[in-house]
mmJSON file of the N, C-alpha and C atoms, coordinates in Angstrom:
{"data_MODEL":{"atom_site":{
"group_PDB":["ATOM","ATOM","ATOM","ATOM","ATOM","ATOM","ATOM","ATOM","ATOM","ATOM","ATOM","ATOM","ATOM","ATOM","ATOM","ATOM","ATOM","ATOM","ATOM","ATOM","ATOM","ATOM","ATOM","ATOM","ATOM","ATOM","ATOM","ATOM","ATOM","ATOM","ATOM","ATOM","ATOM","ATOM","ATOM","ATOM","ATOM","ATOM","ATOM","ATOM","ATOM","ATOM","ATOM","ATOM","ATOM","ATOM","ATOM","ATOM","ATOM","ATOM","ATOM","ATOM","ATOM","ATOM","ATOM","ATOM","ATOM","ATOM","ATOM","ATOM","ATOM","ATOM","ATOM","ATOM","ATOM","ATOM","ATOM","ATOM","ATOM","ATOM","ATOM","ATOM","ATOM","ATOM","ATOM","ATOM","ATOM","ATOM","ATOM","ATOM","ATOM","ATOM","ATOM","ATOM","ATOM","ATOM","ATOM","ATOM","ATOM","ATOM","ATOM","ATOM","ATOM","ATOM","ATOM","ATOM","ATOM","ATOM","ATOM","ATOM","ATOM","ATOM","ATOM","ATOM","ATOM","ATOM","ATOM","ATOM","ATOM","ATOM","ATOM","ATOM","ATOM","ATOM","ATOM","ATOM","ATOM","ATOM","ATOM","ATOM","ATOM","ATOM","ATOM","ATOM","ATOM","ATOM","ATOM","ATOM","ATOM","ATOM","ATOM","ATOM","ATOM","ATOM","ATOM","ATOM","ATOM","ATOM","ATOM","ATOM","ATOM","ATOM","ATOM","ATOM","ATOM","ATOM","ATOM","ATOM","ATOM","ATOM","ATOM","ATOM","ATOM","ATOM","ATOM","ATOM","ATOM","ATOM","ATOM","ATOM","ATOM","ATOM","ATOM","ATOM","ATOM","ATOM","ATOM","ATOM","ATOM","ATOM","ATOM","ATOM","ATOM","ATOM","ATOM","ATOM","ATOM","ATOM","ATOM","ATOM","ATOM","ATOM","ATOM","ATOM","ATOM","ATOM","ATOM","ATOM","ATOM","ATOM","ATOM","ATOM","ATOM","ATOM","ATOM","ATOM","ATOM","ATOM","ATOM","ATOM","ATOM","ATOM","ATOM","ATOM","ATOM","ATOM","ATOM","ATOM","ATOM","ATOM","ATOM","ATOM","ATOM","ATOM","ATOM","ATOM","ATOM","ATOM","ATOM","ATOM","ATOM","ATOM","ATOM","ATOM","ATOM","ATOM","ATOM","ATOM"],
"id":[1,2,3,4,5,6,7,8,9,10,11,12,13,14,15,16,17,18,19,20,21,22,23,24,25,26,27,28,29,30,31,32,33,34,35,36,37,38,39,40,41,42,43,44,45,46,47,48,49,50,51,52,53,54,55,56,57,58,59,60,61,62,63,64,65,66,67,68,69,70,71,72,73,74,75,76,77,78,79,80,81,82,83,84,85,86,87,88,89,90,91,92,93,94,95,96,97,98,99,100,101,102,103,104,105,106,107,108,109,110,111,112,113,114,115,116,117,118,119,120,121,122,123,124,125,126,127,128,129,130,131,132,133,134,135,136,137,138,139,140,141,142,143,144,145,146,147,148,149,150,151,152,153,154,155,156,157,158,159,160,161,162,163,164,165,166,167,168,169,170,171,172,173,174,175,176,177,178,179,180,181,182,183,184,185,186,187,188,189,190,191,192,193,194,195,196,197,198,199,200,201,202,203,204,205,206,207,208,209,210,211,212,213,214,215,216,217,218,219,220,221,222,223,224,225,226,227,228],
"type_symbol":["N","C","C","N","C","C","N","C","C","N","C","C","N","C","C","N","C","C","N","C","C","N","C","C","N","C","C","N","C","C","N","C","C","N","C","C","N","C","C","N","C","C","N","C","C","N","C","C","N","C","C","N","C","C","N","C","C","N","C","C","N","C","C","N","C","C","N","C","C","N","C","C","N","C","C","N","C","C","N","C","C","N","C","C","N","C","C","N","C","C","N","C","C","N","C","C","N","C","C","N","C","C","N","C","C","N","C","C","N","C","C","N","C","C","N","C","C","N","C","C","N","C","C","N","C","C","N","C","C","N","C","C","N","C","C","N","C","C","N","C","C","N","C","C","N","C","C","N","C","C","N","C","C","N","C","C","N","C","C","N","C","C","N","C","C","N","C","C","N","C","C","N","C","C","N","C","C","N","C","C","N","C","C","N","C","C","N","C","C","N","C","C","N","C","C","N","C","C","N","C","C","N","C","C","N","C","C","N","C","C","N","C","C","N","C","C","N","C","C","N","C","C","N","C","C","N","C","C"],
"label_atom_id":["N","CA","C","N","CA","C","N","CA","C","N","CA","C","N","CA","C","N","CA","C","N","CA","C","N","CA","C","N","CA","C","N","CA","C","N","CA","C","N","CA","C","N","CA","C","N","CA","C","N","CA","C","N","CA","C","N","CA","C","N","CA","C","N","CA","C","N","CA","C","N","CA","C","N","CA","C","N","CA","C","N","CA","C","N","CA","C","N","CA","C","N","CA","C","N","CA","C","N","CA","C","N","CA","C","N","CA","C","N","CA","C","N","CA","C","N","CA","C","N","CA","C","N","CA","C","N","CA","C","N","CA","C","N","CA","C","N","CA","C","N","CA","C","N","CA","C","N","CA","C","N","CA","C","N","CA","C","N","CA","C","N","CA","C","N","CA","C","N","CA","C","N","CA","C","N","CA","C","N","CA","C","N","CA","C","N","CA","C","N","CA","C","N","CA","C","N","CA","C","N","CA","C","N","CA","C","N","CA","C","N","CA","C","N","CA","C","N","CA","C","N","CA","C","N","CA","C","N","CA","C","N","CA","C","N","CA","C","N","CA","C","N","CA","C","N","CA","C","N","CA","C","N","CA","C","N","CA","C","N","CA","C","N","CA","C"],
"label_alt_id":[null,null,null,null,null,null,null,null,null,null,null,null,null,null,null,null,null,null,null,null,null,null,null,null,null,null,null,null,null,null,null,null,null,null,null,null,null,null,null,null,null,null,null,null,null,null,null,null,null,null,null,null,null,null,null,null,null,null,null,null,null,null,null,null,null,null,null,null,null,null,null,null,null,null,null,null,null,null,null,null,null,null,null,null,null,null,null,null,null,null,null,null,null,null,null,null,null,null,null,null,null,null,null,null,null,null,null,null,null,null,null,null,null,null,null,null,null,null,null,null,null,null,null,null,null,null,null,null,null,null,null,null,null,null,null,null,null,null,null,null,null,null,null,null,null,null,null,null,null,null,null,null,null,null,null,null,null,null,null,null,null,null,null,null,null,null,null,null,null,null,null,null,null,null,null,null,null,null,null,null,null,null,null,null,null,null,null,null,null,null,null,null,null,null,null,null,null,null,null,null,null,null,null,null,null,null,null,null,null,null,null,null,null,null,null,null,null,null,null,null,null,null,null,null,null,null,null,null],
"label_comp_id":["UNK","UNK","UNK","UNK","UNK","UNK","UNK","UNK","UNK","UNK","UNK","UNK","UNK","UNK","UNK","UNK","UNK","UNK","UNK","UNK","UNK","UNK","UNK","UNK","UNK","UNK","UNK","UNK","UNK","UNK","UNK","UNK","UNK","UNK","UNK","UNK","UNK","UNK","UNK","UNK","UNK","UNK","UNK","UNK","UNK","UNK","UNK","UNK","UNK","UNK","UNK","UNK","UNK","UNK","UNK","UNK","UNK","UNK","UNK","UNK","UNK","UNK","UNK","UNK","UNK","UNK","UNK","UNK","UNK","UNK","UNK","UNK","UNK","UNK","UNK","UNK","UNK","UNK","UNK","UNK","UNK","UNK","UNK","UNK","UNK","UNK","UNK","UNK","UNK","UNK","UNK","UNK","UNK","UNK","UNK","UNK","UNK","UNK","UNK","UNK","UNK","UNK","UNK","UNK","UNK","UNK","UNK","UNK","UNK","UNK","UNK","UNK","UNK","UNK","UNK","UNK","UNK","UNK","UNK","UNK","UNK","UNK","UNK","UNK","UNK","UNK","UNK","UNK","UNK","UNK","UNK","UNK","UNK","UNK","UNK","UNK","UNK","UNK","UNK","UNK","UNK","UNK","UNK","UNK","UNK","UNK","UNK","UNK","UNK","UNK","UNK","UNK","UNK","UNK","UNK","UNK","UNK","UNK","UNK","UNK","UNK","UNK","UNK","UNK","UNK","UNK","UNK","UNK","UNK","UNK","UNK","UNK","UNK","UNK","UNK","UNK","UNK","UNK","UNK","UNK","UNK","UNK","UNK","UNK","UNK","UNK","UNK","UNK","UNK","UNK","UNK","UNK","UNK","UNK","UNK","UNK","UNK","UNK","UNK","UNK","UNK","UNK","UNK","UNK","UNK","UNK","UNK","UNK","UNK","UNK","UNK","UNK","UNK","UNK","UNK","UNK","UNK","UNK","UNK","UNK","UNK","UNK","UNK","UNK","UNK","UNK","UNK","UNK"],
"label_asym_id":["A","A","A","A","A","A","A","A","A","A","A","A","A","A","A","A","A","A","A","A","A","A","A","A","A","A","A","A","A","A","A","A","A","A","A","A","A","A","A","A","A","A","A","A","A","A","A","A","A","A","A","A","A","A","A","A","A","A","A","A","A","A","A","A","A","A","A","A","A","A","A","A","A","A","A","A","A","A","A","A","A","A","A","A","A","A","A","A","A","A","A","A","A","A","A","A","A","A","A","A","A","A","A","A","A","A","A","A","A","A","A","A","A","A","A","A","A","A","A","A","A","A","A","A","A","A","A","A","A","A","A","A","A","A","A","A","A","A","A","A","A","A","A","A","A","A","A","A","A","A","A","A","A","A","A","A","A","A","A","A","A","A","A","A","A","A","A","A","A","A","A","A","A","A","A","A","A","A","A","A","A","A","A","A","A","A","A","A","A","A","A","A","A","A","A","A","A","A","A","A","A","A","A","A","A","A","A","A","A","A","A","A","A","A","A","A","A","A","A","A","A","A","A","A","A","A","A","A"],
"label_entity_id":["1","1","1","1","1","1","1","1","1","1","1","1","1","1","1","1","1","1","1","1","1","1","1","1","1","1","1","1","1","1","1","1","1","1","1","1","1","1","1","1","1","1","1","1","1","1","1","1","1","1","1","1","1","1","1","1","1","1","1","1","1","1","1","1","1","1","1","1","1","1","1","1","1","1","1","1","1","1","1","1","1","1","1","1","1","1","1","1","1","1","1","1","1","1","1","1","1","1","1","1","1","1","1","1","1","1","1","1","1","1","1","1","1","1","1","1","1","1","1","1","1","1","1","1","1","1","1","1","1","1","1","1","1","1","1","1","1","1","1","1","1","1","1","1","1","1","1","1","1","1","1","1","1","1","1","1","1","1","1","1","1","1","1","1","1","1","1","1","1","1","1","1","1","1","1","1","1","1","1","1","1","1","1","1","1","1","1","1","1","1","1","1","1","1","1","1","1","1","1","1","1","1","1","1","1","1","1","1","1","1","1","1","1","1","1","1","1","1","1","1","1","1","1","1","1","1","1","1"],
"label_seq_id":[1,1,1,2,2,2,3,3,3,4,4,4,5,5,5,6,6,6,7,7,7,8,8,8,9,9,9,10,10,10,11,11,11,12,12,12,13,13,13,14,14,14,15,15,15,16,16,16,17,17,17,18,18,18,19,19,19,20,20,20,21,21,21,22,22,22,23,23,23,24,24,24,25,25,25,26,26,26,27,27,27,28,28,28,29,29,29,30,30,30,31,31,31,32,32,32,33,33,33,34,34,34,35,35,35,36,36,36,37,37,37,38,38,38,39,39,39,40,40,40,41,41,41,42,42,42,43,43,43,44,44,44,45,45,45,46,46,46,47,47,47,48,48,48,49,49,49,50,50,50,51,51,51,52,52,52,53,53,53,54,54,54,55,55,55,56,56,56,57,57,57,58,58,58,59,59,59,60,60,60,61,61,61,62,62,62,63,63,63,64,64,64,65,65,65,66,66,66,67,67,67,68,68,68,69,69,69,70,70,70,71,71,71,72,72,72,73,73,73,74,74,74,75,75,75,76,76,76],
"pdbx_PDB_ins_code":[null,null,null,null,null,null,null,null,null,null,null,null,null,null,null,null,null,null,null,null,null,null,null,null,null,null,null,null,null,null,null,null,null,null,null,null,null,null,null,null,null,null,null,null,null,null,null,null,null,null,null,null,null,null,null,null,null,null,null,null,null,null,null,null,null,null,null,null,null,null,null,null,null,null,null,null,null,null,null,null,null,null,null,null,null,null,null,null,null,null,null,null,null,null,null,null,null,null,null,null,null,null,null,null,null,null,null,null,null,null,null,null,null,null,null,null,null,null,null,null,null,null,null,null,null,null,null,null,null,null,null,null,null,null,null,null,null,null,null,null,null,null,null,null,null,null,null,null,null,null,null,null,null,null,null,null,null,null,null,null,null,null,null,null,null,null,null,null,null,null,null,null,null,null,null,null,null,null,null,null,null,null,null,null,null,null,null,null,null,null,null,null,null,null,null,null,null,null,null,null,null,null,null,null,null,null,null,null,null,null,null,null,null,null,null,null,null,null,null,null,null,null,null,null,null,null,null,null],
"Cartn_x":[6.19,4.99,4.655,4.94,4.485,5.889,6.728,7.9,7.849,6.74,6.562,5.969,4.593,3.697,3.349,4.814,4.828,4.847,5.303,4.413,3.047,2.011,0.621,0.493,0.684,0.422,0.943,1.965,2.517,1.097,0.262,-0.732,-1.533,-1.739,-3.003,-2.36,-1.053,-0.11,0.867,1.01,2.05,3.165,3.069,4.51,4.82,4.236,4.406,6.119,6.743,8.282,8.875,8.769,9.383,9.091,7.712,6.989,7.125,7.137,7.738,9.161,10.235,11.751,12.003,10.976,10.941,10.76,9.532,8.713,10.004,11.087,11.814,12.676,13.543,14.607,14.28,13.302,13.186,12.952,12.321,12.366,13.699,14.726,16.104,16.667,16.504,16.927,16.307,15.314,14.506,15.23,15.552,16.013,15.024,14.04,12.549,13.529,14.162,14.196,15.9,16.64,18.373,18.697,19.607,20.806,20.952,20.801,20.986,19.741,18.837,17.133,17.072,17.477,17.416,18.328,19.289,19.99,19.453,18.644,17.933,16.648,16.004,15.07,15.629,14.326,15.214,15.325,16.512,17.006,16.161,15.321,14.403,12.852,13.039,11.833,12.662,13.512,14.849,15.685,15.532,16.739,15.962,14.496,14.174,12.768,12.011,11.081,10.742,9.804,9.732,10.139,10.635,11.678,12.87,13.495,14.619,14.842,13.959,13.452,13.717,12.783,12.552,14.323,14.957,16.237,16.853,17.035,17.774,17.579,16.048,15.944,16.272,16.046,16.728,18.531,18.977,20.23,20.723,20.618,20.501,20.104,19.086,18.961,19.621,20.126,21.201,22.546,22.71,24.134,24.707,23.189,23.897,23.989,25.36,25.789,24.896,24.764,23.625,22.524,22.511,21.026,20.216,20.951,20.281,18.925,19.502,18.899,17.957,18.043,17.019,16.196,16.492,15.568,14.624,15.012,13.905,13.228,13.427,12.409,12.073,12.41,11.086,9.888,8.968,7.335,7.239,8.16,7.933,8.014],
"Cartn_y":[-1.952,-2.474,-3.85,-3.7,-5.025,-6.715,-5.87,-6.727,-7.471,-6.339,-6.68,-7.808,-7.843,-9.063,-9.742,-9.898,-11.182,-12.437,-12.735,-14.204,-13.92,-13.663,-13.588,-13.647,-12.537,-12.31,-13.646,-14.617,-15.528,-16.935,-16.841,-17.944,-17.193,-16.282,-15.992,-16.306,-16.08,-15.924,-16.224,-17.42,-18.073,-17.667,-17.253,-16.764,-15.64,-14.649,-13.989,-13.094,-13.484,-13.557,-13.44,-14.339,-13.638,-12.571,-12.261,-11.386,-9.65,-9.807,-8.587,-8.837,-9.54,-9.567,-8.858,-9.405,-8.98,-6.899,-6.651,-5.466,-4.658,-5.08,-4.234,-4.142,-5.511,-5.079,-4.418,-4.061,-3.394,-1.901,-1.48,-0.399,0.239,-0.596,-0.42,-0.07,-0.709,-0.344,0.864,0.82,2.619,3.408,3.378,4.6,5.336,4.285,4.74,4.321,3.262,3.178,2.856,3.517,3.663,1.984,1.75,0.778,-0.196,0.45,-0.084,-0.052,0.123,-0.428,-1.536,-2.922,-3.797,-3.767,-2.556,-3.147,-1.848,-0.903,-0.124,-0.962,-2.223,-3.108,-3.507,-3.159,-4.117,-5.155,-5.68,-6.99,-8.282,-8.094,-8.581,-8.794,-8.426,-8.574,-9.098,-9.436,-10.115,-11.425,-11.428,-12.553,-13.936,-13.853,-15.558,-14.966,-16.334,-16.478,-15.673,-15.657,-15.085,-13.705,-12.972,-11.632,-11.876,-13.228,-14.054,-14.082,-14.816,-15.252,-14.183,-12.688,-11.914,-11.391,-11.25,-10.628,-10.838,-12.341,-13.373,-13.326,-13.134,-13.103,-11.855,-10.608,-9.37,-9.425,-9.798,-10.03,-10.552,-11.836,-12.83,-11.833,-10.789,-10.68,-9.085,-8.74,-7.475,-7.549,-9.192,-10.099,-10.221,-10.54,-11.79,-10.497,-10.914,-10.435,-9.898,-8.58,-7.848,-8.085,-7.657,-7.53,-6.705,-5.292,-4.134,-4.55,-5.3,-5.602,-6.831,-8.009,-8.372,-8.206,-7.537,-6.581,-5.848,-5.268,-4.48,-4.818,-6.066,-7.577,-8.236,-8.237,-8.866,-9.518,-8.26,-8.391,-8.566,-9.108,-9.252,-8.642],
"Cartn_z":[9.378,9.976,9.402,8.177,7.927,8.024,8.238,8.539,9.973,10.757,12.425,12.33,11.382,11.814,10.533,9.805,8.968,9.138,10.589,10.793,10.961,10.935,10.912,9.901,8.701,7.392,6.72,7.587,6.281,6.655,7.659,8.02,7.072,6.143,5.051,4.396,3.993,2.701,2.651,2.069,2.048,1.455,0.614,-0.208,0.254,1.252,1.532,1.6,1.758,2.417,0.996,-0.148,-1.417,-1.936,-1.681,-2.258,-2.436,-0.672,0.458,0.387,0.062,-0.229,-2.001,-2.754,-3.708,-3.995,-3.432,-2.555,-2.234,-1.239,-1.149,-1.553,-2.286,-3.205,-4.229,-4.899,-5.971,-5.434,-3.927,-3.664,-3.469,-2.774,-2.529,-4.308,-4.928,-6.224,-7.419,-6.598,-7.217,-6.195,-5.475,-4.391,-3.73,-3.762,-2.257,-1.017,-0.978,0.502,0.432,1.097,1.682,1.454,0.804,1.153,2.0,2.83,4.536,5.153,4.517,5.391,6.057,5.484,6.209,7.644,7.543,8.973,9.863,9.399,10.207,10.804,10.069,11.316,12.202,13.563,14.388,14.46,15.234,15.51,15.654,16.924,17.001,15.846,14.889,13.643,12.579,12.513,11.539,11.988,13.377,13.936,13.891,13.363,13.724,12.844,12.69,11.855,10.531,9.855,8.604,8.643,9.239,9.503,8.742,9.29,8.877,7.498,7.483,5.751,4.714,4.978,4.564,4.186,5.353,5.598,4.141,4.719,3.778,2.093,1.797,0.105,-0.082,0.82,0.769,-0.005,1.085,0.878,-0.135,-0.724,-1.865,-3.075,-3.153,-4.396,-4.479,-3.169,-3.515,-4.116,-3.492,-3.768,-4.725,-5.659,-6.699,-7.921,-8.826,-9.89,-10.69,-10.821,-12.118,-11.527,-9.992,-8.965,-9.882,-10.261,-10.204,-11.348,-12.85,-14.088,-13.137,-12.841,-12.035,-11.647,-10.171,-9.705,-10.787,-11.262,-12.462,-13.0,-13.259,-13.616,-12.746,-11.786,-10.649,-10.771,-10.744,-11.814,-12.862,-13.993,-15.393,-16.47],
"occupancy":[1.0,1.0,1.0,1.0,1.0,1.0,1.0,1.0,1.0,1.0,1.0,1.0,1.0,1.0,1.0,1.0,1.0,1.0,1.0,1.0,1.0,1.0,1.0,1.0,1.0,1.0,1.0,1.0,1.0,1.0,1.0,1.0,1.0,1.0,1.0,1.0,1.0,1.0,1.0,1.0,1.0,1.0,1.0,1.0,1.0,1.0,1.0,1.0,1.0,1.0,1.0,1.0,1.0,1.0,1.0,1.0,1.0,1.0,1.0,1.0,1.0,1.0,1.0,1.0,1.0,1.0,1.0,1.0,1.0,1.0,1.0,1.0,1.0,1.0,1.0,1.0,1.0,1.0,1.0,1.0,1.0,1.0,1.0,1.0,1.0,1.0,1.0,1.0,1.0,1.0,1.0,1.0,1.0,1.0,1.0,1.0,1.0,1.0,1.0,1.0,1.0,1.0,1.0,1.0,1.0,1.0,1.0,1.0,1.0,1.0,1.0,1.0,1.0,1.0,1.0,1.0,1.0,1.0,1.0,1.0,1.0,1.0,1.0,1.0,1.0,1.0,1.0,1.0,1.0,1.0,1.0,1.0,1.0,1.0,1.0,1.0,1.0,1.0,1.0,1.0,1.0,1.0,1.0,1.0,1.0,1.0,1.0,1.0,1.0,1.0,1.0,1.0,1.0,1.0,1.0,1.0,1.0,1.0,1.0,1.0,1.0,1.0,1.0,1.0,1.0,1.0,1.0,1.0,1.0,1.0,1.0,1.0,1.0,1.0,1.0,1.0,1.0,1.0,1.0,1.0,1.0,1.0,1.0,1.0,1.0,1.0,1.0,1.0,1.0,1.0,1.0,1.0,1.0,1.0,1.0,1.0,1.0,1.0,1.0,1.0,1.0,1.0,1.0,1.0,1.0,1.0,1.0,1.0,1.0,1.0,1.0,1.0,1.0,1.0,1.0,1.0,1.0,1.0,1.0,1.0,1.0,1.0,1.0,1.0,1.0,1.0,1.0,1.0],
"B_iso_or_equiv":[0.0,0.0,0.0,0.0,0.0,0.0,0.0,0.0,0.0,0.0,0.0,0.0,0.0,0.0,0.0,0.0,0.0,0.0,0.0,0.0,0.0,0.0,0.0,0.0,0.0,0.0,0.0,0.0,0.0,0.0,0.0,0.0,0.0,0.0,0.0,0.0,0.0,0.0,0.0,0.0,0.0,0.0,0.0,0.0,0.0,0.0,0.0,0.0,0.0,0.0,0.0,0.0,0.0,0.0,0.0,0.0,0.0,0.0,0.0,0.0,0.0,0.0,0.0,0.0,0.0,0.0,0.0,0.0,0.0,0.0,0.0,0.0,0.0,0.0,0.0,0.0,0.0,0.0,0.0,0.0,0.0,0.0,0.0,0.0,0.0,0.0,0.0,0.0,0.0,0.0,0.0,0.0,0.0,0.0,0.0,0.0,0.0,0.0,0.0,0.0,0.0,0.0,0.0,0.0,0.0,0.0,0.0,0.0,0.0,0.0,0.0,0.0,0.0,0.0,0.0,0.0,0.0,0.0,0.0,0.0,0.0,0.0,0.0,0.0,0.0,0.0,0.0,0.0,0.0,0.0,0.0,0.0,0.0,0.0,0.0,0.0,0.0,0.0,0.0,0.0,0.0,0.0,0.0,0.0,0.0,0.0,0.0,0.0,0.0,0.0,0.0,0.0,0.0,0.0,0.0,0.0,0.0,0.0,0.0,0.0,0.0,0.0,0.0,0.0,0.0,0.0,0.0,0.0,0.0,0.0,0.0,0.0,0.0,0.0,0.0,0.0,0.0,0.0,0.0,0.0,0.0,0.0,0.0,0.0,0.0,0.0,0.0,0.0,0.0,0.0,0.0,0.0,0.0,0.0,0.0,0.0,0.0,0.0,0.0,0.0,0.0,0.0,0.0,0.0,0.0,0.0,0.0,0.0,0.0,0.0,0.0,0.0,0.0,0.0,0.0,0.0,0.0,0.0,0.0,0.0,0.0,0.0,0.0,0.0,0.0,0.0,0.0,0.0],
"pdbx_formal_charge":[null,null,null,null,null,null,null,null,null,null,null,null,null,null,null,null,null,null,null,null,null,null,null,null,null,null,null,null,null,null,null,null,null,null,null,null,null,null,null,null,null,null,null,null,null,null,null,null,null,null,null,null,null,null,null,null,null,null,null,null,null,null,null,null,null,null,null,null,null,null,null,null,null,null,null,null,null,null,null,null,null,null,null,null,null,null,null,null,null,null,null,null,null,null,null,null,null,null,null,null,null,null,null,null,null,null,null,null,null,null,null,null,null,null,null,null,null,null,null,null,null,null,null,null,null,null,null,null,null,null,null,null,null,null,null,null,null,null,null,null,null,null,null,null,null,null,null,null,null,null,null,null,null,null,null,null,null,null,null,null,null,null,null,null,null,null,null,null,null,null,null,null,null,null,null,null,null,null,null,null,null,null,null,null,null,null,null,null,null,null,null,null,null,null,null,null,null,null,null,null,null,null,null,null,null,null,null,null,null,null,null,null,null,null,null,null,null,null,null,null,null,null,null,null,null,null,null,null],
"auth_seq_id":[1,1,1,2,2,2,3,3,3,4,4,4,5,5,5,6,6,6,7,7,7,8,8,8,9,9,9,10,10,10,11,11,11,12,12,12,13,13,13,14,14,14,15,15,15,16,16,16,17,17,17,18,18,18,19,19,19,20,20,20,21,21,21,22,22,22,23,23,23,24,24,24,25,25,25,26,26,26,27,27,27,28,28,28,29,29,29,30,30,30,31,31,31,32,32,32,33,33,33,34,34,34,35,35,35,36,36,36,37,37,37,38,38,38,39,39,39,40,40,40,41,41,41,42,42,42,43,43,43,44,44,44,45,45,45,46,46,46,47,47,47,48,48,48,49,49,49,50,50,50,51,51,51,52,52,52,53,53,53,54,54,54,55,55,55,56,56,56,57,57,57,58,58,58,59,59,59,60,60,60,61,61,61,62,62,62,63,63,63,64,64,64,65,65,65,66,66,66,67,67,67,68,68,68,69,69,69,70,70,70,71,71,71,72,72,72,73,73,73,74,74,74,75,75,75,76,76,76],
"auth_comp_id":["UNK","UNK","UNK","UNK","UNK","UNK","UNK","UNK","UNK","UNK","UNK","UNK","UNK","UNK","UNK","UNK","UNK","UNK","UNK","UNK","UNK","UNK","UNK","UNK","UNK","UNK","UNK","UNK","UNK","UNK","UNK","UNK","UNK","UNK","UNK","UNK","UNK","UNK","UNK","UNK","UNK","UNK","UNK","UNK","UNK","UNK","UNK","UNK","UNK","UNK","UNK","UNK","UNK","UNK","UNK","UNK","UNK","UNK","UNK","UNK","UNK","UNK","UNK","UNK","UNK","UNK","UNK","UNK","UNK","UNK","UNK","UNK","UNK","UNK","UNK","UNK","UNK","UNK","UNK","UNK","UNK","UNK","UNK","UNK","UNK","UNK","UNK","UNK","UNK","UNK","UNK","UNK","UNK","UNK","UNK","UNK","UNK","UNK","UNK","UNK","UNK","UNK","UNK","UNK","UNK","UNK","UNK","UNK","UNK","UNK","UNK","UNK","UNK","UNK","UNK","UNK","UNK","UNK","UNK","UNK","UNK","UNK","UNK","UNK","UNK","UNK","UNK","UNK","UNK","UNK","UNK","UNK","UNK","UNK","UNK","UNK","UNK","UNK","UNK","UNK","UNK","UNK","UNK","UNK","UNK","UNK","UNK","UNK","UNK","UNK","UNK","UNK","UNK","UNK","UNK","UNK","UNK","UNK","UNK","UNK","UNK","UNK","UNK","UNK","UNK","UNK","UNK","UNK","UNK","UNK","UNK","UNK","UNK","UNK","UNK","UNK","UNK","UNK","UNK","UNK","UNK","UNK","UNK","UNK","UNK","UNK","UNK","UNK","UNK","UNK","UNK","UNK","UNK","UNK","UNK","UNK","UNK","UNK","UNK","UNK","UNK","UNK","UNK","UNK","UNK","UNK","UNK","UNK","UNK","UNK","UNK","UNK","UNK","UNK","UNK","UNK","UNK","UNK","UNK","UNK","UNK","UNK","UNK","UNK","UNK","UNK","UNK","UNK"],
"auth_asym_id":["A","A","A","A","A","A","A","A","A","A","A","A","A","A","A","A","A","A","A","A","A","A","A","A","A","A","A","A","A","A","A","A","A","A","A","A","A","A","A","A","A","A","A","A","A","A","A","A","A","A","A","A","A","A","A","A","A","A","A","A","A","A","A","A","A","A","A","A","A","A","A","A","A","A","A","A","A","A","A","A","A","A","A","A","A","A","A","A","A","A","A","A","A","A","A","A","A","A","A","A","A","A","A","A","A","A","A","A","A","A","A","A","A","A","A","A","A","A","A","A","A","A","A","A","A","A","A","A","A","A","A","A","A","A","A","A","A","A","A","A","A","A","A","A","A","A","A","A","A","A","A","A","A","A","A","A","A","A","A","A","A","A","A","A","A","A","A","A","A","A","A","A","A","A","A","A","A","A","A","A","A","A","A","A","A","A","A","A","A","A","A","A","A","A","A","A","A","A","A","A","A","A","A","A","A","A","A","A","A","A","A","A","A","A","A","A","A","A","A","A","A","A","A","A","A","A","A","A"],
"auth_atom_id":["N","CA","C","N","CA","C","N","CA","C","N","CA","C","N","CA","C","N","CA","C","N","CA","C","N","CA","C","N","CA","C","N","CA","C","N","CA","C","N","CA","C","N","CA","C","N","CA","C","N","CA","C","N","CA","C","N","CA","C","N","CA","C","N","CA","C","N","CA","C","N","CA","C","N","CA","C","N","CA","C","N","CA","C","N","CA","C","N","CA","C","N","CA","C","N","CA","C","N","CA","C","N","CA","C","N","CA","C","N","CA","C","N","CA","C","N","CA","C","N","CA","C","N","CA","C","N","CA","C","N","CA","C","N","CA","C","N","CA","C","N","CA","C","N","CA","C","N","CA","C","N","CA","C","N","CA","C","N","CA","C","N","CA","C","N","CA","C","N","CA","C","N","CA","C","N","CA","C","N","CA","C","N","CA","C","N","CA","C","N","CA","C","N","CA","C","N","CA","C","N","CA","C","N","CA","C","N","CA","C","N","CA","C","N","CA","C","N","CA","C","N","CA","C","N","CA","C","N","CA","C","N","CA","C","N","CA","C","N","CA","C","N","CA","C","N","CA","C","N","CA","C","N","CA","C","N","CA","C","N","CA","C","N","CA","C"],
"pdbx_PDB_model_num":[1,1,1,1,1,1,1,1,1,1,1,1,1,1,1,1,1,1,1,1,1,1,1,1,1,1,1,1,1,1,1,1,1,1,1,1,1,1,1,1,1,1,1,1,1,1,1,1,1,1,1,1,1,1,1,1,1,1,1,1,1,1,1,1,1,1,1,1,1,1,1,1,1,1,1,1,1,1,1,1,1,1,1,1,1,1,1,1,1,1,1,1,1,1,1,1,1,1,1,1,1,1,1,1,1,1,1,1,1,1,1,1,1,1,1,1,1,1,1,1,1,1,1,1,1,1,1,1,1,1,1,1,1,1,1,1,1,1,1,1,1,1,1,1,1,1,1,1,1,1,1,1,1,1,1,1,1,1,1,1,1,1,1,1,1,1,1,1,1,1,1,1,1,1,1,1,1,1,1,1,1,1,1,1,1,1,1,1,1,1,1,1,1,1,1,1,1,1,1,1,1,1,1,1,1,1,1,1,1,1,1,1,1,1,1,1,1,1,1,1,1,1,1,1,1,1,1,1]
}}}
């Protein structure tokens, strides 16, 4: 839901998009939410505007070498 109307939410909040990329890589890495969540959104809430965005820091911080220790530090 809130992935639907993150362009709205990003005109209050700007950072919005790291924040919520942050939000779910760390859920993906507690094992709240499957692996493959991001490719269970649809297409259309991912293929263009801050959906995009979102996708993308998703991806990037599942990517990069020793995500998991990262991730866990996220928030500090």
């Amino acid at each position: 839901r809130t992935l639907r109307g993150i362009d709205d939410l990003a005109l209050d909040t700007p950072n919005v998009c790291p924040v919520l990329a942050n939000f779910i890589a760390r859920a993906i890495a507690d094992d709240v939410l499957p692996p493959v969540f991001m490719t269970l959104v649809p297409a259309r809430i991912v293929e263009g505007g801050k959906g995009k965005e979102v996708a993308s820091l998703v991806k990037a911080h599942m990517d990069q070498h020793g995500s998991s220790a990262r991730i866990m530090n996220v928030w500090g």
